[in-house]
C-alpha positions as CSV (number, residue, x, y, z in Angstrom):
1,X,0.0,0.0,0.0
2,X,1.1,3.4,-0.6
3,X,1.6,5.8,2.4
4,X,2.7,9.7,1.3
5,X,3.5,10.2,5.1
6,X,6.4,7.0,4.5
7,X,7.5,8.4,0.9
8,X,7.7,12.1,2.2
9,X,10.0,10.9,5.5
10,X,12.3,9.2,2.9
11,X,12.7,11.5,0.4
12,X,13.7,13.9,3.1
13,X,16.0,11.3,4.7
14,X,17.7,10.8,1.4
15,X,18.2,14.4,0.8
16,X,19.6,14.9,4.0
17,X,22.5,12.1,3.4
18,X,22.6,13.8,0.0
19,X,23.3,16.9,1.5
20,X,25.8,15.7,4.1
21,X,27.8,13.4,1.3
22,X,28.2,16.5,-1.1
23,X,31.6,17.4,0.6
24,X,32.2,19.4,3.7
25,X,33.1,23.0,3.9
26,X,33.5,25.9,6.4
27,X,33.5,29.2,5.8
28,X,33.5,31.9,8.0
29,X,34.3,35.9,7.0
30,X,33.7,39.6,8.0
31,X,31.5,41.8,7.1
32,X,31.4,43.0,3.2
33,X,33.6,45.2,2.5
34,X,32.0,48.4,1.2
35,X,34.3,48.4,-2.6
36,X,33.4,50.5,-5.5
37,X,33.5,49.1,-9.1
38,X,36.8,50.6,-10.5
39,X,38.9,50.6,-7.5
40,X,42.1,49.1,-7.7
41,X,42.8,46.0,-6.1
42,X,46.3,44.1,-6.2
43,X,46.9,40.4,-5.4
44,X,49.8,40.4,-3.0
45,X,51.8,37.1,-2.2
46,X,49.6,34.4,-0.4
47,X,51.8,32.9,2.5
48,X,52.0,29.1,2.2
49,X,51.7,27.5,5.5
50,X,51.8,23.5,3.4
51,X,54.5,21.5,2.9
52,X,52.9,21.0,-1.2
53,X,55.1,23.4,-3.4
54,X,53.8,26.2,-4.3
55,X,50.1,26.7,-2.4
56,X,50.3,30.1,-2.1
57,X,50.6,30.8,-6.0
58,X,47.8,28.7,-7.1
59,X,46.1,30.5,-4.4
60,X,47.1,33.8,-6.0
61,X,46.2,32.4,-9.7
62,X,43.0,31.7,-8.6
63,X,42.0,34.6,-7.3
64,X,43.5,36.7,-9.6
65,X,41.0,35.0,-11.9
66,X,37.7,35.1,-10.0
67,X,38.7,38.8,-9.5
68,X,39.0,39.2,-13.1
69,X,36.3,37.6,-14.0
70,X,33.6,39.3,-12.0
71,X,34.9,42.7,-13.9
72,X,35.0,44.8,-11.2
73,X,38.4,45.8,-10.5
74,X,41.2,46.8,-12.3
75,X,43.4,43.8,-11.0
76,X,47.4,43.1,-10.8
77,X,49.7,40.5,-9.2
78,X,52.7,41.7,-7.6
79,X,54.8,39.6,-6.1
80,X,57.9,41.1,-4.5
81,X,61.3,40.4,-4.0
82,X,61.4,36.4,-3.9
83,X,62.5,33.8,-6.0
84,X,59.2,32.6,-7.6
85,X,60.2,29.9,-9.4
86,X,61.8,28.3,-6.5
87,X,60.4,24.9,-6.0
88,X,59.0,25.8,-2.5
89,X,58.0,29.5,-2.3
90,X,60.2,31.4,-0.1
91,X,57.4,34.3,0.5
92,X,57.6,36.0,3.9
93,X,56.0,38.7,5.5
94,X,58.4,40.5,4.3
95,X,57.8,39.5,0.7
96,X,54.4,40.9,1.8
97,X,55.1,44.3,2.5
98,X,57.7,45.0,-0.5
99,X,54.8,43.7,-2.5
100,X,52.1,45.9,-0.9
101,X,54.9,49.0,-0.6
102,X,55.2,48.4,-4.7
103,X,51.3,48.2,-5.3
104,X,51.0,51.7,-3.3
105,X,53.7,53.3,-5.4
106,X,51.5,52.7,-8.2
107,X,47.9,53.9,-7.4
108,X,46.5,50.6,-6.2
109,X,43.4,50.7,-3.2
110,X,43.9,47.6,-1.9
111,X,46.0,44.6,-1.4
112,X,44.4,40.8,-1.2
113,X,46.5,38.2,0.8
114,X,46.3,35.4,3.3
115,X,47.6,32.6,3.8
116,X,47.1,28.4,2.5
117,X,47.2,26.3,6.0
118,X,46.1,22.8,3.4
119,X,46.3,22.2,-0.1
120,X,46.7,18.5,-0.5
121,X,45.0,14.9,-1.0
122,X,44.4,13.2,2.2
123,X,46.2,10.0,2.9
124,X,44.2,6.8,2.8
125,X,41.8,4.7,0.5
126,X,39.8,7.0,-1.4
127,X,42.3,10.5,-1.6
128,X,40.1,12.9,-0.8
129,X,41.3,16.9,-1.8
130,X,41.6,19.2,1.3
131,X,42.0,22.5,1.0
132,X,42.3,25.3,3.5
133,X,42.9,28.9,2.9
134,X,42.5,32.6,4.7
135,X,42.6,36.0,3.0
136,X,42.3,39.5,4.1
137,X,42.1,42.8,1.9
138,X,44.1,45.7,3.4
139,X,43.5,49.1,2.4
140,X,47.2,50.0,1.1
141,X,47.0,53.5,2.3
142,X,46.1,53.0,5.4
143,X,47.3,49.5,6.4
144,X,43.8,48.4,7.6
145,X,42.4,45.0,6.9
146,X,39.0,45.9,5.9
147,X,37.9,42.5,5.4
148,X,39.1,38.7,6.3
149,X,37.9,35.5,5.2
150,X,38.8,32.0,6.2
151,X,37.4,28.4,5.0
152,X,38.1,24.7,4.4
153,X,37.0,22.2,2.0
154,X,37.3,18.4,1.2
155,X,36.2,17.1,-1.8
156,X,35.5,13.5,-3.4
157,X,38.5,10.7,-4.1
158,X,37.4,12.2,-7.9
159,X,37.9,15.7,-7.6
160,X,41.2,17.5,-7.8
161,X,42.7,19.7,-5.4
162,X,42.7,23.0,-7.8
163,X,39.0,22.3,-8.3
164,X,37.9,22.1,-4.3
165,X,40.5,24.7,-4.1
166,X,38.6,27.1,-6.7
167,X,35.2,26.4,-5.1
168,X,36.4,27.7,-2.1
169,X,38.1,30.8,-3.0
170,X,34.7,31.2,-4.9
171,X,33.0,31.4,-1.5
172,X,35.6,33.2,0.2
173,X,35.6,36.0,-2.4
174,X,31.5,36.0,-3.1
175,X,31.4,39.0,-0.7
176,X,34.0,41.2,-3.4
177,X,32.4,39.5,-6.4
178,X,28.8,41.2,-6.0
């Protein structure tokens, strides 16, 4: 016999495991940031905190191109003083500040950086990507962080770390992308 009562609790049993299987995240940030379209925002070095070579830059890549793509900001990447193309990114707080003393010099607002704490496959059976990453945008004049953003994500033994990695940046940025 058919009971809707039955079919209803396990349709909305099924989209709750649904719901819990579709990969974790966390994401916590600040208020928006009150930006207007045009202003100048530079991607400063992103710290990596990993042991996976090179974190911070794909980091940087990334949100250099959600940035870009939402057309809101005249974007640029500096990236100070370092050695870039060494295998694990020597960047520095120091690195930081030459990079944000050179985006002041020339006109830009605002510097975006952070830092990667994960950017790897977990060990075990299925591999899954995990990613972890916190930004802040500091007003360059000024040296205030007028807003920060933190968040994790793990992803399916299928999915690549880039890919959980851009989803998350996508969230972390959403408030600057409207």
């Amino acid at each position: 016999m058919f009971n809707v009562s039955t079919l209803y609790k396990r349709f909305a049993g099924a989209l709750a495991l649904l719901s819990l299987l579709a990969g974790c995240a966390t994401v916590v940030s600040s208020a928006s940031p009150t930006l207007a379209s045009g202003d100048k925002v530079a991607i400063l070095p992103i710290l990596n905190l990993t042991q996976t070579p090179q974190a911070g830059a794909r980091v940087e890549s990334i949100a250099e191109s959600l940035l870009l793509a939402g057309g809101r900001y005249s974007i640029k990447r500096y990236q100070g003083d370092s050695d870039r193309d060494a295998l694990f990114q020597p960047v520095g707080e120091n690195t930081v500040q030459q990079a944000a003393a050179a985006a002041r010099s020339q006109g830009m607002t605002f510097g975006l950086t952070g830092s990667v704490q994960e950017w790897r496959y977990k060990v075990g059976v299925d591999g899954e990507p995990a990613v972890g990453v916190s930004l802040k945008l500091i007003n360059l004049e000024t040296g205030e962080v007028v807003w920060n953003a933190a968040g994790n994500k793990t992803g399916w033994s299928r999915s690549s770390v880039s890919g959980v990695g851009q989803d998350l940046l996508n969230s972390l940025l959403s408030p600057l992308l409207k």
